[in-house]
C-alpha atoms as an extended CHARMM CRD file, in Angstrom:
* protein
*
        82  EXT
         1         1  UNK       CA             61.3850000000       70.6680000000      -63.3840000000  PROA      1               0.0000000000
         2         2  UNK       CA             65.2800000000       69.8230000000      -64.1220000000  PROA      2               0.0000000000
         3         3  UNK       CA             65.1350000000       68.5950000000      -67.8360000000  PROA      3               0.0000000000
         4         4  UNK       CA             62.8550000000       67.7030000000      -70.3950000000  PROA      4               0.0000000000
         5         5  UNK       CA             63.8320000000       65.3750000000      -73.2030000000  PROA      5               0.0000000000
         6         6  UNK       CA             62.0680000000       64.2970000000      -76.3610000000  PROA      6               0.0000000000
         7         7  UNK       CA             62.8810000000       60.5910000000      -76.2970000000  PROA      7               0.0000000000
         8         8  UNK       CA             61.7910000000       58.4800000000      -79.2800000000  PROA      8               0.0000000000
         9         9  UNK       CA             59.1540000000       55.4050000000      -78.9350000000  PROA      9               0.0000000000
        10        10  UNK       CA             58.9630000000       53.1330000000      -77.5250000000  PROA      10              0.0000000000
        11        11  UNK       CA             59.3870000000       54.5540000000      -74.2180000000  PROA      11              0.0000000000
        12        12  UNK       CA             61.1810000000       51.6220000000      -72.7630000000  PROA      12              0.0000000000
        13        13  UNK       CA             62.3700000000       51.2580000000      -69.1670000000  PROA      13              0.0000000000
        14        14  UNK       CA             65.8270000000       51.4320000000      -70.3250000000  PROA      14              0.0000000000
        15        15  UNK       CA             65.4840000000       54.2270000000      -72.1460000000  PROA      15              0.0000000000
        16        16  UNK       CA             63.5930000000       56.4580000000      -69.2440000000  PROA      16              0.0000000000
        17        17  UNK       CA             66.4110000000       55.0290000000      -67.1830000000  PROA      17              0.0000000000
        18        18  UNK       CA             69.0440000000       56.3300000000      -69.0920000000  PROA      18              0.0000000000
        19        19  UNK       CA             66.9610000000       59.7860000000      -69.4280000000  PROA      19              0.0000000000
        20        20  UNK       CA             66.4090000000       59.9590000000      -65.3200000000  PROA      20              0.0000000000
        21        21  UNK       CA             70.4930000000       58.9610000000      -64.6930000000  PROA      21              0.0000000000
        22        22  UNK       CA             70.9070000000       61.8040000000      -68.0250000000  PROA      22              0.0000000000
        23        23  UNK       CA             69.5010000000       64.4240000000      -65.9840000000  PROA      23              0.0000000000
        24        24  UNK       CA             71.1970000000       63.4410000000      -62.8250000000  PROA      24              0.0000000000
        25        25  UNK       CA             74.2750000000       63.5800000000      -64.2090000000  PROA      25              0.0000000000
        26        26  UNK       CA             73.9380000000       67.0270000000      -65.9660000000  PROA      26              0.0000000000
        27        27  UNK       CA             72.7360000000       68.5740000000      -62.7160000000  PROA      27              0.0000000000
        28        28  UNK       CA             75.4860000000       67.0200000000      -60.4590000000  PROA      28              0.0000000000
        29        29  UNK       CA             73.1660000000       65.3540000000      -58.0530000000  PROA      29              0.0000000000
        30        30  UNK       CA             74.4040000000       61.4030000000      -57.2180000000  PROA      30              0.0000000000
        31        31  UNK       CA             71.5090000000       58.8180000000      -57.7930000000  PROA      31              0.0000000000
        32        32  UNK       CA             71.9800000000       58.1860000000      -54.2550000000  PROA      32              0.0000000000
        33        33  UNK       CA             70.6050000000       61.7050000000      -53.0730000000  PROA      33              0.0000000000
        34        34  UNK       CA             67.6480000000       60.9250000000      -54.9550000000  PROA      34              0.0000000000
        35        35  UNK       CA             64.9820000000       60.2180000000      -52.6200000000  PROA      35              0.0000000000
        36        36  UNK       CA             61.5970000000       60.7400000000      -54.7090000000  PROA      36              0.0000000000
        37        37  UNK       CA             60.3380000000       60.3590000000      -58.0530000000  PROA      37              0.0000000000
        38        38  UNK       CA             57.1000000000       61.2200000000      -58.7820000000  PROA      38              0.0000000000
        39        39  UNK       CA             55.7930000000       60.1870000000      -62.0960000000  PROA      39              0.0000000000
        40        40  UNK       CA             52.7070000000       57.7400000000      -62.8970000000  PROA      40              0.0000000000
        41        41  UNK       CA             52.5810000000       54.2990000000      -62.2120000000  PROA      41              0.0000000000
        42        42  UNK       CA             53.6540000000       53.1490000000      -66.0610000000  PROA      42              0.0000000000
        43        43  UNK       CA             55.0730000000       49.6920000000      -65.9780000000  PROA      43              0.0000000000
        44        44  UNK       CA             58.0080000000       51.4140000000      -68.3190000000  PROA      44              0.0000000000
        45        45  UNK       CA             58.2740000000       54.0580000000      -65.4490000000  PROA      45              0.0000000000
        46        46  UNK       CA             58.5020000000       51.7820000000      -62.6370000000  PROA      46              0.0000000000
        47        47  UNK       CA             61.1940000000       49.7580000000      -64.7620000000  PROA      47              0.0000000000
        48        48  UNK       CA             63.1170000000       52.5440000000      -64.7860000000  PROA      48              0.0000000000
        49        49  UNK       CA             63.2780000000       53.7170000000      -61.3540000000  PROA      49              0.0000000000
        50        50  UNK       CA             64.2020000000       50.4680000000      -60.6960000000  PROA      50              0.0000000000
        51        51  UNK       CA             66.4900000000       50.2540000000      -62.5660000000  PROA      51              0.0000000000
        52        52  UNK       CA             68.0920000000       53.7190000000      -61.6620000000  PROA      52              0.0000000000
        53        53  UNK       CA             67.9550000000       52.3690000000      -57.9600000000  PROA      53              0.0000000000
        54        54  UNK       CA             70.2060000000       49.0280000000      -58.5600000000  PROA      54              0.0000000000
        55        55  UNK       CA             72.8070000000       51.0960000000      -60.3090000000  PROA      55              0.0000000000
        56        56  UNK       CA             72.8020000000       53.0970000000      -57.7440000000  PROA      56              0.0000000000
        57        57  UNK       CA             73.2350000000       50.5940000000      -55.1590000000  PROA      57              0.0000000000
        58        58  UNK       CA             75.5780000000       48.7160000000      -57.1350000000  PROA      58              0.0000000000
        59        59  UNK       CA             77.7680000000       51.9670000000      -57.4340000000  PROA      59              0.0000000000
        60        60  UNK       CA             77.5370000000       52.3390000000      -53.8480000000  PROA      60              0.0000000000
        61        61  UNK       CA             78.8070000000       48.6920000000      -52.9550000000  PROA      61              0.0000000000
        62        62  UNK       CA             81.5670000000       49.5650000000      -55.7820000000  PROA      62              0.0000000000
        63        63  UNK       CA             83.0940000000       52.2320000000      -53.7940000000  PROA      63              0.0000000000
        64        64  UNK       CA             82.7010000000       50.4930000000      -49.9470000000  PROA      64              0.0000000000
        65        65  UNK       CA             84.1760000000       47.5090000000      -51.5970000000  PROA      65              0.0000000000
        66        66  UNK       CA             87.5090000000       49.6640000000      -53.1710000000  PROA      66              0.0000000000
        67        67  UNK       CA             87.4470000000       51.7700000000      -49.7630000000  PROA      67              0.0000000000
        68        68  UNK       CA             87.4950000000       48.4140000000      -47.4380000000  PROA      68              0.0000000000
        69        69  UNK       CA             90.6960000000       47.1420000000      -50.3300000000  PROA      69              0.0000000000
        70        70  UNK       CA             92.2980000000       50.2800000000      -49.7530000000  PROA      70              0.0000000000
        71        71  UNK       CA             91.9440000000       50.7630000000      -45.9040000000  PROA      71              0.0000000000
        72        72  UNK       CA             93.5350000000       46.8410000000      -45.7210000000  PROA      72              0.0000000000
        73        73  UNK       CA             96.5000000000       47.7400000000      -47.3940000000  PROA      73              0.0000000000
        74        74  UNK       CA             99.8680000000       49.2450000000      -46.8420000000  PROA      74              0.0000000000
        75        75  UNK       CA            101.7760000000       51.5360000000      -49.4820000000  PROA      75              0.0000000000
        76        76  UNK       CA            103.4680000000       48.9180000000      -51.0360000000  PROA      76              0.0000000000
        77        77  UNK       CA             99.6790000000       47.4980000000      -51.7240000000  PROA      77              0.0000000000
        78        78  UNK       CA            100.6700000000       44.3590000000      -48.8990000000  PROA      78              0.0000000000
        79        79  UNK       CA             98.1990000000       43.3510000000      -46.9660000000  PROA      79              0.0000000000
        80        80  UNK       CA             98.2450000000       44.6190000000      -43.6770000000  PROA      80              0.0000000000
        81        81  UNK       CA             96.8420000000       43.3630000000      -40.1170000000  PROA      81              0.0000000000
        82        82  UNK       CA             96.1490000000       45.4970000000      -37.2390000000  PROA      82              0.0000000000
């Protein structure tokens, strides 16, 4: 077990998600490594993994997106072809 946290009701998806990405954070481990949570089959608790997943995703498509600007680009920040 990494954390537990007394979280007030209701125990919404948001508010597990924020707990999960809480604990993530704290322990330095990036929603993309990840691969299992194991918890019952809530409809708040599926919420929230799901929810942890498409920030995670979206996070990921953040950074290939700023690496493909940056890899297209001189220093001058014109666009270069190759």
């Amino acid at each position: 077990m990494l954390s537990l946290d007394l979280l007030e009701h209701p125990h919404s998806g948001e508010m597990l998600s924020m707990s999960l990405e809480k604990c993530l954070t704290h322990w330095e481990i990036p929603k993309e490594k990840a691969l299992q949570i194991i918890s019952d089959n809530g409809a708040n608790m599926v919420k929230a993994v799901n929810m942890l997943t498409k920030r995670a995703t979206a996070q990921e498509d953040a950074v290939e997106d700023d690496e493909e600007a940056v890899d297209g680009c001189d220093d001058a920040g014109m666009k270069t072809h190759c």
